[in-house]
C-alpha positions in Angstrom: 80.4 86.9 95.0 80.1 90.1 96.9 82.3 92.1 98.9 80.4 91.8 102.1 81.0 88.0 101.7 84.4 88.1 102.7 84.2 90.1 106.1 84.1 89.2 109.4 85.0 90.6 113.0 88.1 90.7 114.1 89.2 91.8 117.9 91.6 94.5 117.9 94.1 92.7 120.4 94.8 90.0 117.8 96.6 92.6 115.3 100.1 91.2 115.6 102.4 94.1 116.3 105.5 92.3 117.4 107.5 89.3 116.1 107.3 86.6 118.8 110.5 86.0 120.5 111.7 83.3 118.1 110.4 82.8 114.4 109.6 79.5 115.2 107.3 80.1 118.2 104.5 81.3 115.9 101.5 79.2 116.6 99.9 76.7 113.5 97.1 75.9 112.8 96.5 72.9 110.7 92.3 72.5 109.7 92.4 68.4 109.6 89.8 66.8 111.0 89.7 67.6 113.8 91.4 70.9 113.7 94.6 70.6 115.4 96.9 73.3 117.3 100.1 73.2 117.1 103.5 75.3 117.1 105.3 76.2 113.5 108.3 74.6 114.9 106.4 71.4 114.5 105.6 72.1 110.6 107.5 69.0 109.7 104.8 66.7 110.9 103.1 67.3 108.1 105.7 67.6 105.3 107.0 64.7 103.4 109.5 63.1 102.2 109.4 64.3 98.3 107.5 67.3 99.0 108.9 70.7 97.4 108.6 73.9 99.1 108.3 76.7 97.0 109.7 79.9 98.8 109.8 84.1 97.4 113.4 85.1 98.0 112.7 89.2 97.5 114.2 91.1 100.1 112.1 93.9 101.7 114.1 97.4 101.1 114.1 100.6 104.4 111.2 101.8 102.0 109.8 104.4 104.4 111.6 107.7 104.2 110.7 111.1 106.0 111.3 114.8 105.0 110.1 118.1 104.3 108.8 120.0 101.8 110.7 123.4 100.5 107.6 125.4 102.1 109.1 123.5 105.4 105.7 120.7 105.6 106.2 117.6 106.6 106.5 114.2 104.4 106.3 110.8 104.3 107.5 108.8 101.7 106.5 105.4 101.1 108.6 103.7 98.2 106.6 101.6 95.8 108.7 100.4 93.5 112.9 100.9 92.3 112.6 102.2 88.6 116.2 103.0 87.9 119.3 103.6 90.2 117.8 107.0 91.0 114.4 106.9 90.4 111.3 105.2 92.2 107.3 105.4 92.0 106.3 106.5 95.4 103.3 107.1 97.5 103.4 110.7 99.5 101.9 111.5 102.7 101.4 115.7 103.0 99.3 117.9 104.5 98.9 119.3 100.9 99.8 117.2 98.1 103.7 118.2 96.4 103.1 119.9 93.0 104.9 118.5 90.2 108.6 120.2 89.3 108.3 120.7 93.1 111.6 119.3 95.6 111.5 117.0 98.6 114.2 117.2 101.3 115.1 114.3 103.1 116.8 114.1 106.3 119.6 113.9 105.8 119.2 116.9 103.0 119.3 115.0 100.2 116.6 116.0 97.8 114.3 114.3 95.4 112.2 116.2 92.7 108.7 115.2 91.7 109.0 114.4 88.8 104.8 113.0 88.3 102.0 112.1 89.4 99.4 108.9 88.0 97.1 107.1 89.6 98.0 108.3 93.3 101.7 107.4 92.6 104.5 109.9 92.2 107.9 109.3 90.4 110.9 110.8 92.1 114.3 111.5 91.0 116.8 111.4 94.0 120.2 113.2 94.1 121.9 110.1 93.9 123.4 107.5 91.8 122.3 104.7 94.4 118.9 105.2 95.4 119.6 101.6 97.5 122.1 103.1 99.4 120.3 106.3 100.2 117.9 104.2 101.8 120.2 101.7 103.8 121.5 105.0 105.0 117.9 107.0 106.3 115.5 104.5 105.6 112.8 102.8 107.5 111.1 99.5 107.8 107.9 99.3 106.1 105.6 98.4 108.7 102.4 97.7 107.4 99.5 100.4 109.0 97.7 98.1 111.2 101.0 97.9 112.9 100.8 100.9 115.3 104.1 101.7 116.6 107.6 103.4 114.9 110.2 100.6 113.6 112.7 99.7 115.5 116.0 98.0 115.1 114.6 94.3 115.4 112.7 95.1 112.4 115.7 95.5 110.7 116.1 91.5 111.0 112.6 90.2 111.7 110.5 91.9 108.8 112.5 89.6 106.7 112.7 85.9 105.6 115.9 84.3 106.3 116.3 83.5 102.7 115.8 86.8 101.5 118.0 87.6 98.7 116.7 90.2 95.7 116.1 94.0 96.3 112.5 95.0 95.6 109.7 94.6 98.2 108.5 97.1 100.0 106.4 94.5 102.2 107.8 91.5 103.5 106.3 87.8 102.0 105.0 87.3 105.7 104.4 83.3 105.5 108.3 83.0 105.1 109.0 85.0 108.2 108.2 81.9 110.5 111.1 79.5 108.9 114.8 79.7 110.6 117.5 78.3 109.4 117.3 75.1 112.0 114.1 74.3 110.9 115.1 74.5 107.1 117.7 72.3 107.5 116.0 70.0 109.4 113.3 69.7 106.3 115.7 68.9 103.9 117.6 65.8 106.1 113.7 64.9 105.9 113.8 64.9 101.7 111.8 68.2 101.8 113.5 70.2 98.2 113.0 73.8 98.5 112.7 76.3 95.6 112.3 80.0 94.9 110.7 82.4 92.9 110.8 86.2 93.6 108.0 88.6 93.6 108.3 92.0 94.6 105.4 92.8 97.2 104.1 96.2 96.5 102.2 98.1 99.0 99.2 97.6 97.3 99.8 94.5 99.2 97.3 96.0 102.0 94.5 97.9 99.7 91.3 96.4 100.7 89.1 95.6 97.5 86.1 98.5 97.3 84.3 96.8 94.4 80.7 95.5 96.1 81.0 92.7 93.2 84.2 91.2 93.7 84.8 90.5 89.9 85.3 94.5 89.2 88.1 94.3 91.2 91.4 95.2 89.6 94.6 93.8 90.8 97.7 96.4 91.4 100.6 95.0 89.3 103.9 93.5 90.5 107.3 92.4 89.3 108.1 88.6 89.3 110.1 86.1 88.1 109.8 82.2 87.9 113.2 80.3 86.9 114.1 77.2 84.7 115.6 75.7 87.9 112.3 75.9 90.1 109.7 74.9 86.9 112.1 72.2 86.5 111.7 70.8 90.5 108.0 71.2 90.2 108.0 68.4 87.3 110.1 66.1 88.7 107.9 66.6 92.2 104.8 66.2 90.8 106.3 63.0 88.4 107.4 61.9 91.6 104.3 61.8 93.6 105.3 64.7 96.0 103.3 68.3 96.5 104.0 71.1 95.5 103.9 73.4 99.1 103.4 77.5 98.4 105.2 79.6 101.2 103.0 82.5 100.9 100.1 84.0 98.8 102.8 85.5 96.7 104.4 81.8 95.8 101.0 81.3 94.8 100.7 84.0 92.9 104.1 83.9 90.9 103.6 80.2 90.3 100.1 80.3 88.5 100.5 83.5 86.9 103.7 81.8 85.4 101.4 78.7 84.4 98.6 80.9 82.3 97.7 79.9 78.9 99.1 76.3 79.7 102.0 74.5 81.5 104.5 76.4 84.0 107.1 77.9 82.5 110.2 79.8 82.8 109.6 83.6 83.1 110.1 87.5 84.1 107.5 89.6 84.1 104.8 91.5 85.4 101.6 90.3 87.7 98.1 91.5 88.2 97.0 87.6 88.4 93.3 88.3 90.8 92.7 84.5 92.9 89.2 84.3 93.8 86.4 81.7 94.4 86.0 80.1 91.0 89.5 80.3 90.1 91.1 76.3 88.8 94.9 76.4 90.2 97.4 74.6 87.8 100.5 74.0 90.0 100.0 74.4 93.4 98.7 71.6 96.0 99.2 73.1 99.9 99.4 76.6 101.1 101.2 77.7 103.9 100.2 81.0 104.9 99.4 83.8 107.8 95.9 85.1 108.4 94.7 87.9 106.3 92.6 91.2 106.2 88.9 91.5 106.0 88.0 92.2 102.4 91.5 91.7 101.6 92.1 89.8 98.1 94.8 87.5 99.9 91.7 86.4 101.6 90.3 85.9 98.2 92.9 84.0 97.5 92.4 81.9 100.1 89.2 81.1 99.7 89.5 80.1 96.3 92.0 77.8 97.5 90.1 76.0 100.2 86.6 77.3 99.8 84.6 80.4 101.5 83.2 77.7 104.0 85.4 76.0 105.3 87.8 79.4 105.6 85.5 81.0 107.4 85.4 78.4 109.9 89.1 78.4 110.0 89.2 82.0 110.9 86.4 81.8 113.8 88.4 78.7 115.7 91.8 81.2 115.1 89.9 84.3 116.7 88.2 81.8 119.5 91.5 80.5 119.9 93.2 83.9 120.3 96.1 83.1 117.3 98.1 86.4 116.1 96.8 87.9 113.3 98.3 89.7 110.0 102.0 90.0 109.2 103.5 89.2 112.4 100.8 87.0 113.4 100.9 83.0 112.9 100.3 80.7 110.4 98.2 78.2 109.4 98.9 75.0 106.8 96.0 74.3 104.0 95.3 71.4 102.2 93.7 72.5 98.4 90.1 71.6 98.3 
């Protein structure tokens, strides 16, 4: 399939760039026949008893950092990905690009040496034994770029799941964002389980594929882990008749890359697993999850999952329909084809 295949127009105004007022209040769509419209707060209607939700538990990290150069320029920092307690592979935003052996100052003075430089990545070394708490102290949010305003302190809470527990991500798993704690609980007096795996979402989260045949596309790679606990719930699930339900394209993407080569299994690891139309998916049997990028894999992904179709159909009633698009946008429920 080809590139071009998976575009389509999308009106400006429907580029989320604000939380709604309660996580909850994020519209869902739901493409039964007919489609219906509906409120995620009503998500339970079409949950069941028995049913397993299968949740990422990374936490996003104040991955954005800004600074100076020694030669006084200006720098953005955007964190990729924690390699030691000091160290971190990094994209850098310059005028000119820092030489290697060359220092960043951050502002609040402390200073990180380039240490690197592959593939459009930098590794830096910060003067610090906790590069965590360096950035709890002058970090920012990580927006994602089609979100056109600075972070603010709502950010702090709302570009985060309420079950976020691991350090890592440096983009939040935005299908999670719509749960609360209310409508958690209210699943499992239902009989919904719930589970978790943990990827780290990298920022190659938003690189649009370039490859005009889809196939040449290569993944970026990601840190992920899959435990005994949650392989075990999927067996007894599926034994049991219930569905496996994905929170997120990076659920899906932990789960089946941890089921390669055969059954699901236990595991910690990394991920460059590449979902597209063709593609046979071993564990996973409903998808709950926000409305993607042109060209994006995620939309890949998706398509593969319900077929090119019948997504694009989905996406034309969610633009005639106005719904919220990206990673503050809303959220739709699919059935796998």
């Amino acid at each position: 399939m080809q590139l071009s295949d998976f575009d389509f127009n999308l009106p400006e105004a429907l580029i989320a760039q604000s939380p709604p007022k309660n996580r909850t209040d994020s519209r869902l769509l739901v493409p039964i026949f007919p489609i219906i419209d509906t409120f995620f707060r009503n998500i339970g209607d079409f949950i069941k008893e028995g049913d397993l939700l299968v949740m990422n538990n990374t936490k996003v990290i104040p991955a954005r950092l800004f600074g100076y150069k020694e030669s006084g320029g200006k720098v953005e920092i955007m964190i990729e990905r924690l390699l030691s307690n000091n160290q971190a592979l990094a994209m850098i935003r310059a005028s000119r690009a820092p030489k290697i052996g060359s220092h960043l100052i951050l502002e609040n003075k402390v200073k990180a040496v380039v240490l690197n430089k592959d593939k459009g990545f930098y590794t830096l070394e910060f003067a610090t034994d906790s590069l965590l708490d360096l950035l709890d102290k002058v970090g920012h949010t990580p927006l994602p770029p089609y979100i056109e305003r600075a972070d603010n302190e709502q950010d702090l809470s709302r570009y985060q799941t309420v079950f976020a527990q691991k350090d890592g991500a440096v983009a939040a798993p935005t299908a999670g964002l719509h749960f609360d704690e209310d409508l958690l609980d209210s699943l499992k007096t239902k009989g919904v389980d719930s589970a978790f795996v943990t990827l780290h979402v990298g920022a190659g989260t938003f690189q649009p594929v370039k490859t005009d045949n889809i196939k040449d596309h290569h993944m970026h790679s990601e840190y992920y882990e899959v435990p005994q606990e949650t392989v075990d719930k999927i067996t007894q699930t599926k034994a049991n008749g219930g569905r496996v339900i994905a929170v997120g394209t990076t659920a899906v993407r932990s789960l089946e890359s941890a089921a390669r080569g055969g059954a699901l299994k236990a595991i910690q690891e990394e991920t460059d697993i590449f979902i597209y139309p063709g593609y046979k998916f071993q564990v996973i049997d409903i998808l709950i999850t926000n409305f993607h990028l042109p060209r994006s894999s995620l939309l890949m992904l998706v398509s593969a999952f319900i077929g090119r179709d019948r997504m694009m159909e989905i996406y034309q009633h969610a633009i005639d329909e106005k719904y919220r698009f990206f990673s503050y946008g809303d959220a739709m429920l699919l059935e796998r084809i």
